[in-house]
C-alpha positions as protocol buffer text, in pm:
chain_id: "A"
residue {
  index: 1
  type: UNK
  ca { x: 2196 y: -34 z: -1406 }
}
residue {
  index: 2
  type: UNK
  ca { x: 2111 y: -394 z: -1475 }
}
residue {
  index: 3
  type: UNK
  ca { x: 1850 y: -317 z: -1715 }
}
residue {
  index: 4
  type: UNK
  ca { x: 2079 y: -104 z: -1908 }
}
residue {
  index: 5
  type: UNK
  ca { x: 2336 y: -328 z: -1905 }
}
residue {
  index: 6
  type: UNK
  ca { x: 2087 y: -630 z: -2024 }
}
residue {
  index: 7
  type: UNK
  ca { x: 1946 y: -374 z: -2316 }
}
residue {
  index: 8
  type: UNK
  ca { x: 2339 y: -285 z: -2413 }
}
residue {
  index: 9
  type: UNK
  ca { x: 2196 y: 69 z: -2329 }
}
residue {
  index: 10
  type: UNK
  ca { x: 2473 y: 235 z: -2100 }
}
residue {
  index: 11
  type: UNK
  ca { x: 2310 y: 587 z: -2178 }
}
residue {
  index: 12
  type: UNK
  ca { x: 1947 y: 545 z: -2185 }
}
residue {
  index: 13
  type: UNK
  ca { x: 1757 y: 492 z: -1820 }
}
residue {
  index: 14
  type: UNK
  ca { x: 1617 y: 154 z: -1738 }
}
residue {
  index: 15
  type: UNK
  ca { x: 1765 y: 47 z: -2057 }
}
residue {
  index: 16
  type: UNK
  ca { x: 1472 y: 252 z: -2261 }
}
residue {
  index: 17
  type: UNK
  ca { x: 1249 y: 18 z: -2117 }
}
residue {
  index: 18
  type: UNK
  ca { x: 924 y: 146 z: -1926 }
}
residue {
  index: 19
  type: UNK
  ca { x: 895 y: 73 z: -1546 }
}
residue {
  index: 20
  type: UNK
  ca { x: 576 y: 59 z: -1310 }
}
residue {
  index: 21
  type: UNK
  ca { x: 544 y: 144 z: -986 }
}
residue {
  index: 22
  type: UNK
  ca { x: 244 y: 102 z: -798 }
}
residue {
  index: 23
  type: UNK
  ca { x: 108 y: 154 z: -437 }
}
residue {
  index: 24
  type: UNK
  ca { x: 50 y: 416 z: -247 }
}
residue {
  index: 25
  type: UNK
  ca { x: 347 y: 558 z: -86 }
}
residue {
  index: 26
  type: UNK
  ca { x: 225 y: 704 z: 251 }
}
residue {
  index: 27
  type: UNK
  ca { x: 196 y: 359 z: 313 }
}
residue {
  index: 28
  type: UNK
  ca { x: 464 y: 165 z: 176 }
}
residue {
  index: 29
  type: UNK
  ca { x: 743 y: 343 z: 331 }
}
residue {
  index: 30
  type: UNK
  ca { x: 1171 y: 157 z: 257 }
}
residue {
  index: 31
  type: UNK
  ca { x: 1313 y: -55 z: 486 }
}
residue {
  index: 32
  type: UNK
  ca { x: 1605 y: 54 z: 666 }
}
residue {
  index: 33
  type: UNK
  ca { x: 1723 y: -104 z: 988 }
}
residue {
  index: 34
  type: UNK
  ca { x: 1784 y: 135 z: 1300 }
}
residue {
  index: 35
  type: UNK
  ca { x: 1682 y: 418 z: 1071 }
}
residue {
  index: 36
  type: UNK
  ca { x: 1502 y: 738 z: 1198 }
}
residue {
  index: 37
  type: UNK
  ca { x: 1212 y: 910 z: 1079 }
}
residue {
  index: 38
  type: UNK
  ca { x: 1396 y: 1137 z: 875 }
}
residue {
  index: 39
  type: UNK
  ca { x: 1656 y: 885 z: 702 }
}
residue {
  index: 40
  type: UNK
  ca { x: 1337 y: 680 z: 620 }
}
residue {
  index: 41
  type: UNK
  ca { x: 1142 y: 981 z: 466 }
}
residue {
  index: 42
  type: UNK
  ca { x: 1484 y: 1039 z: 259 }
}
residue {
  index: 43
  type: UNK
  ca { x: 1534 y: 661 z: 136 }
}
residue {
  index: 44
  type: UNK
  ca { x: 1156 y: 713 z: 12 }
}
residue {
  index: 45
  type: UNK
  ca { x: 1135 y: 679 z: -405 }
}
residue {
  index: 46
  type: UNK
  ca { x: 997 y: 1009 z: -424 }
}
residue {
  index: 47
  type: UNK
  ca { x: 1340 y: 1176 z: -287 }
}
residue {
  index: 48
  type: UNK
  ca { x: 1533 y: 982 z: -551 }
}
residue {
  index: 49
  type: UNK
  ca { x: 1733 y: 1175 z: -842 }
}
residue {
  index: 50
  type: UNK
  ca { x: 1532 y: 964 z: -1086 }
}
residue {
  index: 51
  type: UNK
  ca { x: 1189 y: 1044 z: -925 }
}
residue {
  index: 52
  type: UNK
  ca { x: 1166 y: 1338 z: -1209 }
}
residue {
  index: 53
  type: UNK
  ca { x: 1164 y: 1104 z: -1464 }
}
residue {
  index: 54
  type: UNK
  ca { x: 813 y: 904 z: -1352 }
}
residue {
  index: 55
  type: UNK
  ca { x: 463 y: 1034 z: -1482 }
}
residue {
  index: 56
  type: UNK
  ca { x: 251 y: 953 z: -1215 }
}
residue {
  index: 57
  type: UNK
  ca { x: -109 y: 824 z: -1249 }
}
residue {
  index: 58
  type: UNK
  ca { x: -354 y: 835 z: -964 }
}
residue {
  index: 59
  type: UNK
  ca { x: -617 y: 610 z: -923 }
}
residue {
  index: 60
  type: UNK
  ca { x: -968 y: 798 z: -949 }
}
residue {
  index: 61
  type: UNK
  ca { x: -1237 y: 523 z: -827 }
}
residue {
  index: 62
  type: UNK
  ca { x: -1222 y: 245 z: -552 }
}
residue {
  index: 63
  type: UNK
  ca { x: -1202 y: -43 z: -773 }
}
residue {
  index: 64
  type: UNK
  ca { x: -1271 y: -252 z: -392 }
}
residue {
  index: 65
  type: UNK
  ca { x: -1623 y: -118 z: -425 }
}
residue {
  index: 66
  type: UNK
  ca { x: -1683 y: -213 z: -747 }
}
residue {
  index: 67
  type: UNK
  ca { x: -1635 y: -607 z: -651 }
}
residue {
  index: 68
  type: UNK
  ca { x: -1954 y: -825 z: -692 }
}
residue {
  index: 69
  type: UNK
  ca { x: -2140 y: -1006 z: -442 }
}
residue {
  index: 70
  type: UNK
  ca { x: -2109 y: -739 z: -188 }
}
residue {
  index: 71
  type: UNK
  ca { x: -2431 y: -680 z: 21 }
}
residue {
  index: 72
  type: UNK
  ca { x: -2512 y: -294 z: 63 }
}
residue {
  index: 73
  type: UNK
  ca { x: -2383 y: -315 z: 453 }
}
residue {
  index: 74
  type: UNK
  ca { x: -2031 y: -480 z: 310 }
}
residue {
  index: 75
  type: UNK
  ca { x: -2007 y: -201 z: 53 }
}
residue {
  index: 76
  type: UNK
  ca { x: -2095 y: 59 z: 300 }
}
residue {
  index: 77
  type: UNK
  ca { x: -1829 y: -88 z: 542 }
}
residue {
  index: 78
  type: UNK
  ca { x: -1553 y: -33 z: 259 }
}
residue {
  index: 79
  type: UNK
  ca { x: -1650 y: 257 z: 164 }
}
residue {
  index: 80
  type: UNK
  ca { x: -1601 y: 368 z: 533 }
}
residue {
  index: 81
  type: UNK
  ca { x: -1316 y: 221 z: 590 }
}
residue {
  index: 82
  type: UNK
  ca { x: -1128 y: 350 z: 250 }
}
residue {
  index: 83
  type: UNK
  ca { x: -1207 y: 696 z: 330 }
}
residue {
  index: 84
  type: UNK
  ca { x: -1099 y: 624 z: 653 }
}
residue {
  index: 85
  type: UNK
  ca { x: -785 y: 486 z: 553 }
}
residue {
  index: 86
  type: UNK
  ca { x: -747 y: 814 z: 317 }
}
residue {
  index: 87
  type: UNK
  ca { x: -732 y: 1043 z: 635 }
}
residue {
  index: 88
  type: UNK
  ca { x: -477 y: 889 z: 800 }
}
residue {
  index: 89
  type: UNK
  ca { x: -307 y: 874 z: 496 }
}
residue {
  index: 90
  type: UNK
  ca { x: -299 y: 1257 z: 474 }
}
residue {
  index: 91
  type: UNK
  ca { x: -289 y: 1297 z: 797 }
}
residue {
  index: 92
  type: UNK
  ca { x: -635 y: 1419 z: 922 }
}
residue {
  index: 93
  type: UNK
  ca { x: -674 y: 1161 z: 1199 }
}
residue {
  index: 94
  type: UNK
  ca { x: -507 y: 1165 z: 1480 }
}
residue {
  index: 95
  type: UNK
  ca { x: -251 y: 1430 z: 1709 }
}
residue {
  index: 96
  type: UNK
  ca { x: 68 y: 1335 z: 1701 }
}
residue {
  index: 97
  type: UNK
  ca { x: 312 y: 1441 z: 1976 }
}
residue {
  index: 98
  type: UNK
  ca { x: 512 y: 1691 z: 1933 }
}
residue {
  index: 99
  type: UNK
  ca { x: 771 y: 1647 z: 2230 }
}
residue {
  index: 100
  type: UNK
  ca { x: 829 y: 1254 z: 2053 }
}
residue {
  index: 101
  type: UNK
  ca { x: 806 y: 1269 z: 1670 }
}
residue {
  index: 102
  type: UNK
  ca { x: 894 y: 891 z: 1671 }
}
residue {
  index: 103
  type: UNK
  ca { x: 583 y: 815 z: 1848 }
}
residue {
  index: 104
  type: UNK
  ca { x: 311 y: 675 z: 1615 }
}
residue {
  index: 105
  type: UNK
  ca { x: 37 y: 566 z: 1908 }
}
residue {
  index: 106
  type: UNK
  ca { x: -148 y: 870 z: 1820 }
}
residue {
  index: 107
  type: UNK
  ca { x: -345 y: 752 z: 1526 }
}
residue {
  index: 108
  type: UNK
  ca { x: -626 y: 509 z: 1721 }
}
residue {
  index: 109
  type: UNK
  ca { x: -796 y: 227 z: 1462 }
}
residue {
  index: 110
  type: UNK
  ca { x: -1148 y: 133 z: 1529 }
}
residue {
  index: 111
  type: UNK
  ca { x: -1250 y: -176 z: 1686 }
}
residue {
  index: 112
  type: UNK
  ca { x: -1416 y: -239 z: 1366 }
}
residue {
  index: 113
  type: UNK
  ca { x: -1120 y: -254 z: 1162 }
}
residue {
  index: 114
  type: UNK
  ca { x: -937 y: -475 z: 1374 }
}
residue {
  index: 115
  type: UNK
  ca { x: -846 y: -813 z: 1309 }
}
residue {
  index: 116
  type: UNK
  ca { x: -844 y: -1056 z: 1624 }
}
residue {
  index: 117
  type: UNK
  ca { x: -532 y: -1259 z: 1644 }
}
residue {
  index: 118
  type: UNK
  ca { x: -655 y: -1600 z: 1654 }
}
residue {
  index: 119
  type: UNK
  ca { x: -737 y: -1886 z: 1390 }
}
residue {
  index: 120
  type: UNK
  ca { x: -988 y: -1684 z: 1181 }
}
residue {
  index: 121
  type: UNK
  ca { x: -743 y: -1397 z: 1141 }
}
residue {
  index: 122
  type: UNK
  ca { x: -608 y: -1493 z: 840 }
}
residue {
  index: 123
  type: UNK
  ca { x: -933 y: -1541 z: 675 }
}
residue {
  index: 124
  type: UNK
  ca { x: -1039 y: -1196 z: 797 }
}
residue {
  index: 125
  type: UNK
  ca { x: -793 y: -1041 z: 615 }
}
residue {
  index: 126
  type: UNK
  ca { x: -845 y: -1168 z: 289 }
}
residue {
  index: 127
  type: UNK
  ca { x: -1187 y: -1315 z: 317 }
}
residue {
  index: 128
  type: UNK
  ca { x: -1254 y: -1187 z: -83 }
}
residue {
  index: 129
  type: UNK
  ca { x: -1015 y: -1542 z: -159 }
}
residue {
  index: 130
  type: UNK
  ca { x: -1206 y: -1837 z: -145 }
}
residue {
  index: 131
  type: UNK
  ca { x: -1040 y: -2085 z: 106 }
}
residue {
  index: 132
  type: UNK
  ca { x: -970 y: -2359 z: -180 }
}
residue {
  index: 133
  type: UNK
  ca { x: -757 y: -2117 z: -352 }
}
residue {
  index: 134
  type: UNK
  ca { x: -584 y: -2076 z: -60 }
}
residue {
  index: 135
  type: UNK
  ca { x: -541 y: -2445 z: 39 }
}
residue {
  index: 136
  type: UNK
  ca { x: -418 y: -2492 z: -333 }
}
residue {
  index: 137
  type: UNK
  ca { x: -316 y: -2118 z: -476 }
}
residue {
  index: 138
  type: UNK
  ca { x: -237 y: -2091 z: -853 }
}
residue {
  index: 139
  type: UNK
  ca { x: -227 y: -1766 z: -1054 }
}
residue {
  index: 140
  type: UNK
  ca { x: -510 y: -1824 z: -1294 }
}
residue {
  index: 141
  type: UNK
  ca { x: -734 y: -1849 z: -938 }
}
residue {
  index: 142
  type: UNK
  ca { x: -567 y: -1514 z: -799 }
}
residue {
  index: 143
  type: UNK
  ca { x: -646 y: -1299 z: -1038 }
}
residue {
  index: 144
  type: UNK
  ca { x: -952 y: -1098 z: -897 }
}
């Protein structure tokens, strides 16, 4: 509404103007407080009236893997762990339990892909930024 309103486009959607979306969403599920399972799945973008009118594009190669600087053993590792991270996204790891469907203990990650909470953590996470960027970030410097 506010884009059609800013275009002086009451009739056209978004105002005529194209709109991205991007992530993957078995992942990035709404935000709804006290909100069950079901209310969630049915806030998703994908159960929206408009949800017709997006083309969706799929990504077809791991762009992760294509980083340089990555040792065989590091690109190995992410190649692991993407493919991993795939089967839990359609929902090939894992029993869940049937008598509680709000029960998400089921799926178990591997020591490997945990990060230990303590000083490092952070780094861990996003060890592909280089820690002056992060102790001064700009956008020219995030841009991977």
């Amino acid at each position: 509404m506010t884009l059609r309103d800013l275009m002086n486009a009451p009739d056209i959607l978004f105002g005529g103007k194209t709109i991205v979306l991007g992530g993957d969403f078995r992942q990035t599920l709404p935000l709804k407080k006290r909100a069950t399972k079901e209310e969630l799945i049915a806030a998703s973008i994908d159960e929206s009236y408009l949800w017709w009118h997006f083309k969706i594009c799929t990504l077809k190669e791991n762009m992760g893997l294509l980083r340089s600087g990555l040792t065989n053993e590091e690109q190995q590792h992410s190649k692991t762990f993407a493919k991993w991270l795939l089967n839990v996204g359609n929902g090939e790891i894992g029993e869940p339990d049937e008598e509680n469907d709000q029960d998400n203990s089921w799926i178990t990650i591997p020591p490997e892909y945990l990060i230990i909470p303590d000083e490092t953590g952070l780094s861990q996470l996003i060890d592909f930024i280089p820690d002056a960027t992060l102790k001064t970030p700009n956008a020219g410097a995030l841009q991977l």
